[in-house]
N, C-alpha and C positions, 0 to 999 in steps of 0.2 A: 532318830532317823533324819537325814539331811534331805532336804525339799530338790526336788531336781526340775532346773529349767531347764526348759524344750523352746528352743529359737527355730522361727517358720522361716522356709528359703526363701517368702518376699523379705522378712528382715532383715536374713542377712546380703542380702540382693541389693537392696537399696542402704545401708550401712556400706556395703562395698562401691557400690557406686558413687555416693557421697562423698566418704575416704577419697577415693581415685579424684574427683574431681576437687575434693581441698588441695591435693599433693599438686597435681599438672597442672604447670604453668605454659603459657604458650605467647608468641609474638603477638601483636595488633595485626599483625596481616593476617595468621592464618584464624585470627576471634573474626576477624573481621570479611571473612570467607566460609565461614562455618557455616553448614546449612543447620545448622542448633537455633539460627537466630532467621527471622524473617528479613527480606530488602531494606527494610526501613530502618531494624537495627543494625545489620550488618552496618550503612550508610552512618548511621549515629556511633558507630564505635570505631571506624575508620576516622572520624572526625575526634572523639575527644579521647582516643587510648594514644598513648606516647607511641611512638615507634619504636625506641631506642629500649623501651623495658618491657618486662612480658606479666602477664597476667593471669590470677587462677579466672575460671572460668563465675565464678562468686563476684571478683570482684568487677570484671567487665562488667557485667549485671549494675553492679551496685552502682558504675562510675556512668554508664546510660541512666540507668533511674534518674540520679543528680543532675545528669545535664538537661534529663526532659522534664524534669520538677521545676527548676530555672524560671524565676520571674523574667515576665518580658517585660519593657518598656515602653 
């Protein structure tokens, strides 16, 4: 007899929204206008996302982490 999985709708909820959010890519202005982010980051991703390329929502995350990890001198 084969074992049967049973997937709860928060799984596949957040699997789906995950998914959705690797695929969408979007410009620096509108990451950079998103109420997803607070004033402080919208401010830090307007400064270090290119204009000219677009970004998943993953990596703007990743590309502010790096800039506010950033030794000062």
């Amino acid at each position: 007899m084969a074992e049967e999985t049973f997937t709860t709708t928060e799984q596949v909820t957040s699997e789906t929204k995950a998914a959705r959010e690797a695929a969408a890519a979007f410009t620096s202005a509108r990451l950079s206008q998103s109420k997803q982010f607070t004033e402080m980051e919208q401010l830090v991703l307007s400064v270090v996302l290119d204009s000219t390329k677009t970004y998943t929502v993953a990596e703007a995350k990743e590309a502010m982490r790096e800039f506010l990890n950033k030794e000062v001198f």
